[in-house]
N, C-alpha and C positions, 0 to 999 in steps of 0.2 A: 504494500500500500504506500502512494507517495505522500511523503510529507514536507510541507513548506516554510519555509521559517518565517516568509513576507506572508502577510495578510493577505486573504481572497475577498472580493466582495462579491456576495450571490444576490441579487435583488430577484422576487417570489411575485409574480405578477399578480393582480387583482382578481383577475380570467382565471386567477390556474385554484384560488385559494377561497376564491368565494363565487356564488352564484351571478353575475358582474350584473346580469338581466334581472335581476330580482327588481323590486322596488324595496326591499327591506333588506337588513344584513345576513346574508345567508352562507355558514360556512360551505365548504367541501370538505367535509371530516375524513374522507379515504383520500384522496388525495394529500389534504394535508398531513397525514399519519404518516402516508407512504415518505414524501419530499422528509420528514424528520427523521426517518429511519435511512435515506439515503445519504441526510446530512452527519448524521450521529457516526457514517462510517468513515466519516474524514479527520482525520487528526491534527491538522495544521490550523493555526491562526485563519479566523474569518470573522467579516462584518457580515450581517444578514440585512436587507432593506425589504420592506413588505407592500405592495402596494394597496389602496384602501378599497378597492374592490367594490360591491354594493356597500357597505358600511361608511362609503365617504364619497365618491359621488353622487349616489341618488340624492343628498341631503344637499350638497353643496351647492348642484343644480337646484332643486327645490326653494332653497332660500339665495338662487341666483350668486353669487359667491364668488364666484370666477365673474360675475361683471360689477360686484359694489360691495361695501360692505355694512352686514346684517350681524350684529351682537349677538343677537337670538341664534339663529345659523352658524355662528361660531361655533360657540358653546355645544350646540347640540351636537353636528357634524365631529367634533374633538373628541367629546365622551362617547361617538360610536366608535370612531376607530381606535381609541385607544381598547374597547373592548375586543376589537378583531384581534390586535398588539398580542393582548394579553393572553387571548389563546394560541395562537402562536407559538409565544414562549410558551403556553404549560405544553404544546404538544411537543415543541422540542425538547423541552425538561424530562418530557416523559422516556424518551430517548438517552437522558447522560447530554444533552449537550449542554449543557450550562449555559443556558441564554437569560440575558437579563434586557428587559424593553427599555429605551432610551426615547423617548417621546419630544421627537423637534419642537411643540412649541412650549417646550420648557427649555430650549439650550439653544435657540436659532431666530434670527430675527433678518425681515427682507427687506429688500427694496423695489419699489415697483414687480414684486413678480418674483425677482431675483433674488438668492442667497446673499444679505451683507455680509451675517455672519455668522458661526457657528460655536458653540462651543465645544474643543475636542481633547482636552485633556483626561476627562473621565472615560472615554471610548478608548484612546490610547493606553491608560491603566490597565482597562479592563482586558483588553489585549492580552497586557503581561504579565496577567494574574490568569489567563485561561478561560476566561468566559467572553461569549458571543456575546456581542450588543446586537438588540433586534431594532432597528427605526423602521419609518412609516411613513409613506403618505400622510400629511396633518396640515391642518390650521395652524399657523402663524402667524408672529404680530409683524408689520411691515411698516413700514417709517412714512409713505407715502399714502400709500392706499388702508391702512389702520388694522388690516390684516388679508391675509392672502392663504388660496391652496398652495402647499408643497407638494408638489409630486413625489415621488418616489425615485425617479428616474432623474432630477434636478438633486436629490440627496446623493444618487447613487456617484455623479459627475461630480459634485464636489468634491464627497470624499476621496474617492480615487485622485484628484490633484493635488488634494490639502495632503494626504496621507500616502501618497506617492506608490498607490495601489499600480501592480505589475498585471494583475488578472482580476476580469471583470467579466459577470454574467450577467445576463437578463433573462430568465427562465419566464417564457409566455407561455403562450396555449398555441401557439399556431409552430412549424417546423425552420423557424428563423422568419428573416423577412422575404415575402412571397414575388416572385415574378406575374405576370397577367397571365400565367397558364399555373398558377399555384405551386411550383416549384418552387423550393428557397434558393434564394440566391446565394453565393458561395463566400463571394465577400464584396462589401461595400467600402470605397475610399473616399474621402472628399472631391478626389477629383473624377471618379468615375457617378458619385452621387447626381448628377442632372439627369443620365441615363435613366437611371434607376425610378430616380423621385414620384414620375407619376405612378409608377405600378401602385406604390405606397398608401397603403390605408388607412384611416384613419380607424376608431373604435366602431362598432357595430350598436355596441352600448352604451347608457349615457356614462360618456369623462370628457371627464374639463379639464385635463389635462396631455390633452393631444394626441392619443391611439399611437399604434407604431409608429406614425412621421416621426412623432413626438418623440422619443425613443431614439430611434436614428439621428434625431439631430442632435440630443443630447450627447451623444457618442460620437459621433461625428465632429461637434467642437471639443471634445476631448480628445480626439485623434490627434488636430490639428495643434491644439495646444500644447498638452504634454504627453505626445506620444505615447497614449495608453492604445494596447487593442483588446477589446471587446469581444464578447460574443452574445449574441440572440440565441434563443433553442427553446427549443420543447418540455418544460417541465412537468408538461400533462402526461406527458410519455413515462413509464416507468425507467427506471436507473438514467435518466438521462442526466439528472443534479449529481447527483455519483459519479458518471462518466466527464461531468466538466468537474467537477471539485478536482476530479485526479489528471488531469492536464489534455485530456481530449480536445480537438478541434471538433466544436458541435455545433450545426446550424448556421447562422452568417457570422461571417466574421468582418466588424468594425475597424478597419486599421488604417494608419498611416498612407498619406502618398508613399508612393516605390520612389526613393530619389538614385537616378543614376552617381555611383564612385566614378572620379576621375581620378 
């Protein structure tokens, strides 16, 4: 079994962990058992990010959130998904993996939209004391707009550059990101990305936070910035979080331009 000294980041799609179609918060209990028991069999340092699934968009659209902001909506929207959070952790617990949930809008404040800042000294400890931090898709306060959705996939970018993450996953429900005859495509680069862009879909279900594009671009400006590469894949799929925890190429791969050596 391989083990890594650098931290992995696995982000747990919305689609793959809860019912995303629901109108109310609805787990996937076999799914998410499974995904803990493929996590529990990795031994190296990792961050887990979760996204909020029915338990944070249905609400956030509801009380409009992603266009203004609604106090009431806040509140309520937080206290769901920290409940999604928290099973999570006990299903990974249930496992041996030692996760402990880290909730952005206690440690994270934006800007128009955007990560100002984060707090990472306690994720860092936790690191190197051997337990998993689990974050979330959440409500945060914003400096501009009074508060804002965090994605999931906007946490997963930062940390990878604040914390100089070497391997990054995005475990969805579809088999990478899809070509127009459904095929995944093998890898996406920023420069080959206008190609690509239209096949690109958005969610089927209500998110306010931008379906695959959404996803891609965030990976894609982390390509470009600090040369991290990435992968999309199938978490719906059995052993597939297994198969990338232990260093498989699965699904698309996110990476760097190819720069010609002279």
């Amino acid at each position: 079994m391989k083990v890594s000294t650098e931290p992995v980041i696995l982000k747990l799609g919305g689609s793959v962990i809860t019912d995303k179609a629901a109108d109310q918060g609805i787990v996937r209990e076999a799914d998410l058992l499974r995904i803990a028991k493929e996590v529990s069999e990795y031994r190296g340092k990792m961050i887990i990010v979760h996204g909020a699934g029915s338990f944070g968009h249905t609400y956030a659209k509801k009380y409009g959130l992603d266009m203004g902001f609604d106090p009431e909506g806040v509140i309520i929207t937080h206290e769901s998904v920290k409940k999604l959070a928290s099973r999570v952790v006990d299903a990974l617990n249930e496992y041996g993996v030692r996760a402990i949930a880290v909730h952005p809008m206690g440690c994270t404040v934006c800007r128009n939209g955007r990560i100002e800042s984060m707090y990472l000294d306690n994720i860092k400890l936790m690191l190197e004391k051997g337990f998993v931090p689990v974050l979330h898709g959440d409500m945060v306060m914003d400096l501009e707009l009074g508060a804002c959705v965090l994605s999931g996939d906007q946490i997963v970018a930062y940390l990878a550059k604040e914390l100089r993450i070497t391997r990054l996953g995005l475990g969805s429900a579809e088999d990478g990101v899809l070509d127009n005859n459904g095929k995944p495509i093998l890898e996406i680069t920023p420069e080959t990305f206008e190609t690509f862009k239209h096949h690109i879909r958005g969610s089927g279900s209500t998110d306010v936070t931008g379906g695959m594009l959404g996803k891609v671009q965030e990976l894609l400006e982390l390509s470009k910035t600090s040369c991290i590469t990435s992968y999309i894949f199938n978490a719906g799929k059995g052993n597939n979080t297994y198969r990338f925890l232990n260093g498989e190429s699965i699904g698309t791969k996110i990476s760097p331009d190819k720069r010609v050596e002279v």
